[in-house]
N, C-alpha and C positions, 0 to 999 in steps of 0.2 A: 434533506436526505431522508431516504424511506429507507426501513430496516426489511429485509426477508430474512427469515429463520429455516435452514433445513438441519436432517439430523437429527441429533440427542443431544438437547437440552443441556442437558447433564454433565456431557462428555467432556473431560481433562483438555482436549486437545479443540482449540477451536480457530478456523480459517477464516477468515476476515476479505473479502474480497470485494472491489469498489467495482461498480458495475453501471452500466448506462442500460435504458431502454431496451439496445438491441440486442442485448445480451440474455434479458430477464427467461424468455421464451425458450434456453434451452438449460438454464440453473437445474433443475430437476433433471436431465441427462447427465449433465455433468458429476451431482450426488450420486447419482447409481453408479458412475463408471471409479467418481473416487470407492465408494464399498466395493465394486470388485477387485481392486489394486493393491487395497492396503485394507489388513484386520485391524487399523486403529481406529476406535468408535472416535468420532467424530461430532463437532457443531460446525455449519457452517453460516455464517452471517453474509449477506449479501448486502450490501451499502449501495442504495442506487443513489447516482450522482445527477443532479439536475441542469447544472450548469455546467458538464465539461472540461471545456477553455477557463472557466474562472475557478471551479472548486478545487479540480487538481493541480491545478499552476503554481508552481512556490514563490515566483515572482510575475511581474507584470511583463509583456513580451509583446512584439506586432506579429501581427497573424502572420504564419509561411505559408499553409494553405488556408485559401480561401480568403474573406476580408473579415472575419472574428478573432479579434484581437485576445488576447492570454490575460486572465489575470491575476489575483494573487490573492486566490481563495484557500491556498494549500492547506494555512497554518489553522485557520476555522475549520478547514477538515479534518484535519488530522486532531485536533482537542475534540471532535464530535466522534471520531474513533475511538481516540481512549477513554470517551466513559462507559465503551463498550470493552474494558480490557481491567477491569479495576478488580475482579479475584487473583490473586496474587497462587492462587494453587491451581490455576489452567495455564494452560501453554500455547500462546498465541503467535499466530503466524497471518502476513498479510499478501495479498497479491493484486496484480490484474490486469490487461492486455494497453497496450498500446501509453497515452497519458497516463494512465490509473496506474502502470508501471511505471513510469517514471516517480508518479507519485510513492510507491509505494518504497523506491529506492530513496527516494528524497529522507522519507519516514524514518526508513533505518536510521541516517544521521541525525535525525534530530530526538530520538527515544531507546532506550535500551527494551522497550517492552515487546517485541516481536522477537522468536526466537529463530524467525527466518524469514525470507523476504521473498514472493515467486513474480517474480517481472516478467513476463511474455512479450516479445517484442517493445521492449519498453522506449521510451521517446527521446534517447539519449541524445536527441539532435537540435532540442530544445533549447532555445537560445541562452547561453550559457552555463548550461549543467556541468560539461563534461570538465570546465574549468573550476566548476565549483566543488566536484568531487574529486580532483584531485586537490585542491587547496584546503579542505577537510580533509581526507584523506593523509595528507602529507604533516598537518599541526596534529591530528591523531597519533599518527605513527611517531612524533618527534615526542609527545606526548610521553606513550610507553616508554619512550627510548631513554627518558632523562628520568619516570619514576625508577627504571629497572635500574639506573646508575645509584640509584639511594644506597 
């Protein structure tokens, strides 16, 4: 995984966004258009991902398109994220189009450290997600349900 930095350094608020190749070439449009949208100063980390199919996969899957099979690089990536998330006084948010959003919903369930999630067309079709988020989803919510009975 290769790190890009845009932004302020500095800044409380930092976006975390998993990115391929094809993406890298328009990262600096994208900064300029987040500053003219929002007055919140900003970092953002751009995480290019090398292997696709294997880094953002939570589990192992056979290919749908094409013949490159899925595999189950998720949980390596997602610990190679958070040693990018370890000041406890910024506020991190993660995102990114297509796989890299599925991953990034994946993320939500398995860390309380993102304080929000931006999926773009994310890959909810991936072989067995949609079941696995409701079945987290579901021991979640029964969760609160039986603290809040205390």
């Amino acid at each position: 995984m290769t790190i890009y930095e845009y932004g302020n350094p500095d800044a409380d608020t930092v976006l975390i966004q998993l990115t391929g190749d094809h993406e890298l070439s328009v990262l600096k449009n994208e900064v300029e258009e987040i500053r003219k949208r929002t007055s919140t100063d900003f970092r953002l980390i751009a995480a290019k991902v090398d292997e696709w199919n294997y880094e953002l996969s939570p589990w192992k899957a056979p290919a749908v398109f094409g013949n490159e099979d899925f595999g189950d690089g998720a949980v390596r990536t997602l610990e190679q994220i958070l040693t990018l998330c370890t000041d406890k006084s910024r506020t991190y948010y993660i995102g990114g189009y297509s796989l890299a959003g599925l991953f990034s919903l994946w993320a939500a369930y398995q860390t309380d450290v993102f304080s929000g999630i931006a999926a773009a067309s994310p890959s909810v079709w991936f072989p067995g997600f949609l079941q696995y988020m409701k079945a987290v989803s579901y021991t979640h919510l029964r969760a609160h349900e039986t603290l809040s009975d205390l």
